[in-house]
C-alpha positions in Angstrom: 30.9 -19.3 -7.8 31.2 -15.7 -8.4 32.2 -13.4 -5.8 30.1 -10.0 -5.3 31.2 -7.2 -2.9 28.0 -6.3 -0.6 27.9 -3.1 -2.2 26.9 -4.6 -5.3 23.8 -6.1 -4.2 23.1 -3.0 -1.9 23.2 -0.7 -5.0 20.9 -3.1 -6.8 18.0 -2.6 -4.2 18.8 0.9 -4.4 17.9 1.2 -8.0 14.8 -1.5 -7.3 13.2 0.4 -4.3 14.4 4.4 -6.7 12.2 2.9 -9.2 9.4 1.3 -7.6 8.9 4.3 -5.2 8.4 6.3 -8.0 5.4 4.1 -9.0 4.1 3.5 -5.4 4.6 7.7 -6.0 2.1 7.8 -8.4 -0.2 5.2 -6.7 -0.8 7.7 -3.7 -1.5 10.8 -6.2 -4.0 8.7 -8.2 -5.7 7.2 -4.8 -6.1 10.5 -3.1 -6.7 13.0 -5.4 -10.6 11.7 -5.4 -10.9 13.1 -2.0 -8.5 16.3 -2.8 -10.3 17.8 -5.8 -13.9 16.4 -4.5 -14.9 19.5 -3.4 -14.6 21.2 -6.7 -16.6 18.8 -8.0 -19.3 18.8 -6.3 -19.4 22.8 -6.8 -19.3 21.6 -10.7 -22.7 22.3 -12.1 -22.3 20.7 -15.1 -21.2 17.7 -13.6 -24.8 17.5 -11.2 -22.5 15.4 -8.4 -24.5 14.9 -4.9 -22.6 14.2 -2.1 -24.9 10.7 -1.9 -23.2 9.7 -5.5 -20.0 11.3 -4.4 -19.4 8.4 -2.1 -20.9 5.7 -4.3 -17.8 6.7 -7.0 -15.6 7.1 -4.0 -16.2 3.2 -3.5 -15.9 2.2 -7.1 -12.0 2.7 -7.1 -12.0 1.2 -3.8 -14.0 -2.3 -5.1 -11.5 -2.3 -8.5 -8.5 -2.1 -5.9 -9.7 -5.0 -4.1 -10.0 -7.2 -7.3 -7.2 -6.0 -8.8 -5.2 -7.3 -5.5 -6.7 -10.3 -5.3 -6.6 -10.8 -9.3 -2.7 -9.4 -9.9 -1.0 -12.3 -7.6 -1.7 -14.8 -9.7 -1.2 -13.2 -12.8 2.0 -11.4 -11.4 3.4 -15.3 -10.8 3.0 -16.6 -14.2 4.0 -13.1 -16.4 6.4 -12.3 -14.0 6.9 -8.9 -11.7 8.2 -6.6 -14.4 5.3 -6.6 -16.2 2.9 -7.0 -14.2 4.2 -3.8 -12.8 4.0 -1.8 -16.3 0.7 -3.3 -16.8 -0.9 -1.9 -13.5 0.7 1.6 -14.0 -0.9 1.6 -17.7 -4.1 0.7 -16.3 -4.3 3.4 -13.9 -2.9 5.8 -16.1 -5.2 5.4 -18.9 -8.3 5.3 -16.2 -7.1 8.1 -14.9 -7.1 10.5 -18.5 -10.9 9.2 -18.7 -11.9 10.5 -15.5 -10.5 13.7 -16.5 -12.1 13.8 -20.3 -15.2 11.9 -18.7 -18.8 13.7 -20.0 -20.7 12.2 -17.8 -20.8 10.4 -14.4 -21.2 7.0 -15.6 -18.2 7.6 -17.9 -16.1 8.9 -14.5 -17.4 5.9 -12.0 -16.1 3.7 -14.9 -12.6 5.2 -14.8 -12.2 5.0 -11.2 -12.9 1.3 -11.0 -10.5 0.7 -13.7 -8.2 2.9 -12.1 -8.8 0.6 -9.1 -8.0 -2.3 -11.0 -4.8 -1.0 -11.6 -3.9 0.7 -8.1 -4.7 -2.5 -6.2 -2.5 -4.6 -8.7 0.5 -2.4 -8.6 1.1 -1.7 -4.3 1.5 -5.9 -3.9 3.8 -6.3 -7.2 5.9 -3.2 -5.9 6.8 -5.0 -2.7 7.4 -8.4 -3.7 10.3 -6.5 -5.9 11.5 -4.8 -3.4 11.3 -8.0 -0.9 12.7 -10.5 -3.4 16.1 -7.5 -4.2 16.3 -6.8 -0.8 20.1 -7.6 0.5 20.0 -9.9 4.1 19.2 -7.6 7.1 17.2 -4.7 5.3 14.6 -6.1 3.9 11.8 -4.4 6.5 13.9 -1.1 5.6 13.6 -0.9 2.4 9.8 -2.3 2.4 9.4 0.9 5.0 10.9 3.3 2.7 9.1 2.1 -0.4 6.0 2.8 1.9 6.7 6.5 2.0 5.8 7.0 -1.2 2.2 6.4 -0.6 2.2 8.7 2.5 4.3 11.3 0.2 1.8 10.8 -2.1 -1.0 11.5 -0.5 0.6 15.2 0.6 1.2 15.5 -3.0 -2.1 14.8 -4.1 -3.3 17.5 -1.2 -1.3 20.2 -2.9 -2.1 19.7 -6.2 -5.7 19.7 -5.3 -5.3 23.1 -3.5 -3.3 24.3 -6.2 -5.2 23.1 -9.6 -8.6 23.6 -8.6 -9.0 27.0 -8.2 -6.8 27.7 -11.2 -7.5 25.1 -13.7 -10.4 22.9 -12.0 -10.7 19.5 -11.4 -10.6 17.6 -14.4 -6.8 19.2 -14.2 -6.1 16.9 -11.2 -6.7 13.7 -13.5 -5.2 14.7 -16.7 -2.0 14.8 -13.6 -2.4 11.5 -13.4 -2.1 10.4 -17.1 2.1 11.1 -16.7 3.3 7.7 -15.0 2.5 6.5 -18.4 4.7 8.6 -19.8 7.6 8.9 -17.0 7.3 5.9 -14.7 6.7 2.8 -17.5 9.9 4.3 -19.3 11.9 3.8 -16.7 10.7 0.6 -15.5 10.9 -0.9 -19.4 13.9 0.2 -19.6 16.2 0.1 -16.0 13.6 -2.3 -13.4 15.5 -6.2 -13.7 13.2 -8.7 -13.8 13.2 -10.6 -10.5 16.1 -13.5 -10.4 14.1 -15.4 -8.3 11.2 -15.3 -10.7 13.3 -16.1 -13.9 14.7 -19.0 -12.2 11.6 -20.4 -10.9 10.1 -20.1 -14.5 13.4 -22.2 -15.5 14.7 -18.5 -17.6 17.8 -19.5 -16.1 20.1 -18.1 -18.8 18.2 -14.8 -18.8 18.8 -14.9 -14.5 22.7 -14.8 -15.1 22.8 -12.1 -18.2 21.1 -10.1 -15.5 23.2 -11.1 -12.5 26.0 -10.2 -14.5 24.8 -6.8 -15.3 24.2 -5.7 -11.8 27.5 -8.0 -10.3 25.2 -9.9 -7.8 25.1 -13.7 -7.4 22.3 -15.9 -8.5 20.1 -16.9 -6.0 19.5 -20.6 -5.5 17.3 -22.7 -7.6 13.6 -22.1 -6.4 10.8 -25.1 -6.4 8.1 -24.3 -8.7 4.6 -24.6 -6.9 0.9 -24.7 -7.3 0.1 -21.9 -9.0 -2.9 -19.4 -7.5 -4.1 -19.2 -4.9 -4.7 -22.2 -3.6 -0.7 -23.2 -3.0 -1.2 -20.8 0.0 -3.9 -23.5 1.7 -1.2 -26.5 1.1 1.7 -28.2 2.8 0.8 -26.8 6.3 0.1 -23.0 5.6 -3.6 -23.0 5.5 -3.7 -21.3 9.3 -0.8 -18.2 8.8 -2.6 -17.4 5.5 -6.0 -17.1 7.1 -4.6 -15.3 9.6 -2.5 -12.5 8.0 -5.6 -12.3 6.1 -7.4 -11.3 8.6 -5.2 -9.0 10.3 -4.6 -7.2 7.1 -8.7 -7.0 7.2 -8.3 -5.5 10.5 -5.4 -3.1 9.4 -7.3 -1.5 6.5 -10.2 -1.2 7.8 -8.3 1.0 10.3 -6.3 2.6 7.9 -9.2 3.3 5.7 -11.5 4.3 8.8 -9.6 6.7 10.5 -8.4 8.6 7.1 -11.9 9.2 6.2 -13.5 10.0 9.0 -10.8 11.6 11.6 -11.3 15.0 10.8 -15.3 14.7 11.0 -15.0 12.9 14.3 -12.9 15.1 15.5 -14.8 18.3 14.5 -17.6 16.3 16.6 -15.8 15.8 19.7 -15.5 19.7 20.1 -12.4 20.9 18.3 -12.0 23.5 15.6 -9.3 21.8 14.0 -9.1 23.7 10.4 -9.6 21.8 7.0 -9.3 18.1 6.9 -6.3 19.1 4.1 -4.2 19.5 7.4 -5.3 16.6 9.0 -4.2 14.6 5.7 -0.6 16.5 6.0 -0.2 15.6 9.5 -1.4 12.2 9.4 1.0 11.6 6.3 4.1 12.9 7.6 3.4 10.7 10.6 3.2 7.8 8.4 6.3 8.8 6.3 8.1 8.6 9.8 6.4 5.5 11.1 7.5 3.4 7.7 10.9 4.8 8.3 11.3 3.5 11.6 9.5 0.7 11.4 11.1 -1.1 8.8 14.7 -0.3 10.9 13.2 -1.7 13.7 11.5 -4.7 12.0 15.2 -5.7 10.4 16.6 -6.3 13.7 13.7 -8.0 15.9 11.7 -9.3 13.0 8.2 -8.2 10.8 5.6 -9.9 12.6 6.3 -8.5 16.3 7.1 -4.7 15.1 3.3 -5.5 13.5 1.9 -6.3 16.1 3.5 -3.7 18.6 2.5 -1.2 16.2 -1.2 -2.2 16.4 -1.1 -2.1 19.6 0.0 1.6 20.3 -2.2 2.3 17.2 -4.9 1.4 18.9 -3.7 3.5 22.4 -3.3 6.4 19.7 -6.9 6.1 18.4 -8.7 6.0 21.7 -7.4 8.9 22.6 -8.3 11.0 19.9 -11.5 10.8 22.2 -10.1 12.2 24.7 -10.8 16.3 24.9 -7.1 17.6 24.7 -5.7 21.4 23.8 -5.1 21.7 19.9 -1.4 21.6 19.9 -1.6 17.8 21.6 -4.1 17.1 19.5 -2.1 17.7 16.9 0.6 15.7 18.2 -1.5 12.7 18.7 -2.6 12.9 15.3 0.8 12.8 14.1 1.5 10.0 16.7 -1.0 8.5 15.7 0.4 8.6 11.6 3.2 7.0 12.7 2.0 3.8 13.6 -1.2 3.5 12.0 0.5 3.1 8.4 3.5 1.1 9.4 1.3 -1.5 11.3 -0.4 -2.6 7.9 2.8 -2.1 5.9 4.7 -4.6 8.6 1.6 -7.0 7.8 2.5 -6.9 3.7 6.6 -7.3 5.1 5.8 -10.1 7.4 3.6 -12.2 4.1 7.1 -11.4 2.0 9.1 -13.0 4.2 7.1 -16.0 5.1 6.2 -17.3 1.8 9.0 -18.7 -1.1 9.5 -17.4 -4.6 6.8 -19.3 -6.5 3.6 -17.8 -4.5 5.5 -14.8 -2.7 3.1 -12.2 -5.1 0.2 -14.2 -4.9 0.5 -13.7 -0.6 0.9 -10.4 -1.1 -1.9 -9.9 -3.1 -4.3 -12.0 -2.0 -3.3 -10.1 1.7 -4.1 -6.9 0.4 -6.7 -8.4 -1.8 -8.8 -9.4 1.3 -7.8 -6.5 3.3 -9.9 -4.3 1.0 -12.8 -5.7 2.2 -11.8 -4.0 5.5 -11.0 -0.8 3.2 -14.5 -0.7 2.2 -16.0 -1.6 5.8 -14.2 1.1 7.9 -15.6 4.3 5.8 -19.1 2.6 5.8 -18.9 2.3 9.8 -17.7 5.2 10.5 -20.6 6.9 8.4 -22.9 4.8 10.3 -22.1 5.9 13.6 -21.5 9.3 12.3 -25.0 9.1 11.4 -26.8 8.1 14.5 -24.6 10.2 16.2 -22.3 8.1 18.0 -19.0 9.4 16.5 -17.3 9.1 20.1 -17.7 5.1 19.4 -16.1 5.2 16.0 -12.9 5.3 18.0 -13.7 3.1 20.3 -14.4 0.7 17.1 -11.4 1.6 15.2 -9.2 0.9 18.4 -10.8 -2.5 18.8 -9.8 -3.2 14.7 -6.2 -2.4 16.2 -6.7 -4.8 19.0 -8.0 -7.8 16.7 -5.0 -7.2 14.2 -2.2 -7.1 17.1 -4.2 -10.8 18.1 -4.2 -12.0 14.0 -0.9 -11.1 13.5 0.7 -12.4 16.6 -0.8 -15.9 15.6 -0.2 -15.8 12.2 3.9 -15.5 13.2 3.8 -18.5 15.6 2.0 -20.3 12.5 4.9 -20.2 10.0 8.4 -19.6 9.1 10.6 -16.7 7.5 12.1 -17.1 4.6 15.9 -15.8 4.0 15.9 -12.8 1.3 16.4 -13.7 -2.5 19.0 -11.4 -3.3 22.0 -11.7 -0.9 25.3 -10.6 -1.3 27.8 -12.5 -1.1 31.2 -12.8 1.8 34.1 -11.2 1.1 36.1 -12.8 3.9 
C-alpha cells in the first residue's frame, strides 16, 4: 500500500477548503447584497419597489434556497460533488446578471429564486468536500474556516453596497455577482479533485487512483453503495438522528435568519441609537468569522455534536440579553458575542450530519439538513415582523432564545441517536 507523509493529505484539504471558500465567498456576496443595495432600490423610481414587494422578492431567493438544498443532495450523489458544485455557482451567477439587466420586477423576483436555487445547492455540496478531504482530527476546523467565507461575505456584500450605490447604483451590485462564473468555475474545472470517496462508491475506481496519485494521498477504503435519495437516511436505524438534526437545523436558521433581519430594528425599539443596521451586519459577521474559527478547533477535540449544542446554548444566553437595556459599548459587545456563537451553532449542526452519515448519502444529509432548515429561514423573518408589528419586539428575543433552547435539546438527541463516521481522506503513518 502506498505510503503518504501527513503533509500530503494536509496540503490536499488546503487546496479543497482555498477553493471552496472562494465559492462559499461568493455565496455570501450573492445572499446579502439584496439587503445591502435595497435601499437604493426602493429610492429607484423607475423600478416602483414598495417596501410590501420588497420583502415578497426578499423571500423568493429564500424559497429557491430551500429547494435547491433539499433538490442538490440527491443530484450531488449521483453526478458527483464536482459538478454539482460548478453547476450551483453557474446557476447563481447567471441569476444574478438578470437581476441586474432585469426591466421589470417580475423579471428580478424570477432571478432571485433562481439565484436561490443555486445558493441553497452550493453551501451543502461545499461542505461535504471539505468533510469528505478533511485529514483525521481537523475536520470541524476546516468545516469552521470554510464557514468564514459566508460571514466574510456578508461584510463584503455591506461594502460594496455602500460603495456602488451611490456611484453606480444598484443594478451595479448584481452585475458584481456575474464574476464567479468567470473566476470561481475556472478554478474549480480546472484544480477542485473530484471526491475519492465519491469515485469509488460510483465504482470510478481507476479514475480514484490517477487522482490519489496526483495529490500523493492514499485511497480511501471501498465505500457500500446505498439507496439513493432521500429515503436511505430513514433506513437501517437512522430514521430518529435524521429527524432530529432536522429539526435542530430548523431551530438554528430560524435563529440565524431571525436575529439578522430583525436585530437592529429590535434593538432600535428597545431604546438605543445604535447607527445603521450596516454596522450591526459588520459586527455580527466578524463575530461569526471568530465563532467558526473557534468552534471548529474546539469541535476537533471534544466532538460536533456537543460544541453544537453548547453553542446554542450560550446563543440563546446572548440573545436574551440583547433585551436587557445596557450602555452602547456593551451592547456592542454582546452583539459581537453574540456573532460568535450564533453562526457556529448551525454550522456545528451541518459538521455533526458530515460526520454521522457514510459516503453514499453524506450530500444528501447535508442537504436535506439545510434543505429543511430553510423552512426555519423563512419562519424567523416572518415572526419577528409579526411581533414587530403588534409591538411586542421585546418578545422576539425571548422567541429567538427559545429557538436556541429547542436546537441545544434536538441536537443533543440527535448525537445520542447515531454514530460518527471516521474522515474519508486520512493520511497515512509514517512510523
Amino acid at each position: 500500500m502506498q505510503r503518504t507523509s501527513p503533509r500530503s493529505s494536509k496540503n490536499l484539504a488546503g487546496l479543497v477548503v482555498a477553493i471552496c471558500w472562494l465559492v462559499v465567498l461568493f455565496d455570501g456576496v450573492d445572499l446579502f447584497i439584496y439587503g445591502a443595495v435595497l435601499p437604493g432600490m426602493l429610492e429607484d423610481p423607475a423600478l416602483g419597489l414598495t417596501k410590501a414587494a420588497a420583502g415578497t422578492l426578499g423571500s423568493y431567493a429564500t424559497f429557491g434556497m430551500l429547494l435547491g438544498a433539499l433538490g442538490s443532495g440527491p443530484l450531488t450523489d449521483r453526478i458527483g460533488r464536482k459538478m454539482m458544485l460548478i453547476v450551483s455557482t453557474t446557476v447563481f451567477s447567471i441569476a444574478s446578471g438578470v437581476c441586474a439587466a432585469a426591466p421589470s420586477l417580475g423579471v428580478f423576483g424570477l432571478g432571485r429564486f433562481v439565484a436561490g436555487l443555486g445558493l441553497g445547492g452550493l453551501l451543502p455540496i461545499a461542505l461535504t468536500m471539505v468533510a469528505e478531504f478533511a485529514p483525521a482530527g481537523r475536520r470541524n476546523l476546516l468545516i469552521g474556516s470554510l464557514m468564514t467565507a459566508h460571514q466574510a461575505g456578508g461584510i463584503l456584500a455591506a461594502t460594496l453596497g455602500l460603495w456602488l450605490l451611490d456611484s453606480f447604483g444598484w443594478r451595479s451590485a448584481f452585475w458584481i455577482g456575474v464574476l464567479p462564473l468567470f473566476i470561481a468555475v475556472p478554478l474549480v474545472a480546472r484544480f477542485l479533485p473530484e471526491s475519492l470517496s465519491f469515485l469509488i462508491a460510483r465504482g470510478r475506481a481507476d479514475e480514484a487512483r490517477r487522482v490519489a496519485a496526483d495529490y500523493g494521498v492514499e485511497l480511501p477504503a471501498a465505500a457500500v453503495i446505498a439507496e439513493k435519495g432521500t429515503v436511505s437516511l430513514f433506513r437501517n436505524g437512522r430514521w430518529q438522528p435524521t429527524l432530529l438534526f432536522w429539526c435542530a437545523s430548523f431551530g438554528g436558521l430560524l435563529l440565524v435568519y431571525g436575529v439578522n433581519t430583525w436585530l437592529p430594528t429590535m434593538m432600535r425599539g428597545e431604546g438605543y441609537d445604535l447607527g445603521s443596521a450596516l454596522a450591526f451586519l459588520i459586527v455580527i459577521n466578524l463575530g461569526g468569522i471568530a465563532g467558526m474559527l473557534v468552534a471548529g478547533r474546539v469541535a476537533d477535540r471534544f466532538g460536533a455534536v456537543p460544541v453544537a449544542a453548547a453553542w446554542f446554548a450560550l446563543t440563546a444566553v446572548g440573545v436574551h440579553l440583547l433585551g436587557v437595556h445596557m450602555p452602547l459599548a456593551v451592547t456592542y459587545a454582546v452583539v459581537f458575542l453574540a456573532g460568535v456563537f450564533l453562526f457556529s451553532a448551525q454550522t456545528m449542526v451541518y459538521a455533526a450530519v458530515t460526520s454521522r452519515y457514510d459516503t453514499a448519502s453524506r450530500a444528501t444529509a447535508v442537504g436535506s439538513a439545510a434543505g429543511i432548515g430553510r423552512f426555519g429561514a423563512v419562519l424567523g423573518p416572518w415572526m419577528g415582523g409579526q411581533l414587530m408589528a403588534a409591538g411586542n419586539q421585546g418578545w422576539g428575543f425571548t422567541v429567538f432564545a427559545a429557538s436556541a433552547v429547542f436546537a441545544t435539546v434536538f441536537v443533543l438527541l440527535a448525537g445520542l441517536r447515531s454514530t460518527e463516521q471516521p474522515a474519508a481522506v486520512e493520511p497515512a503513518l509514517t512510523h
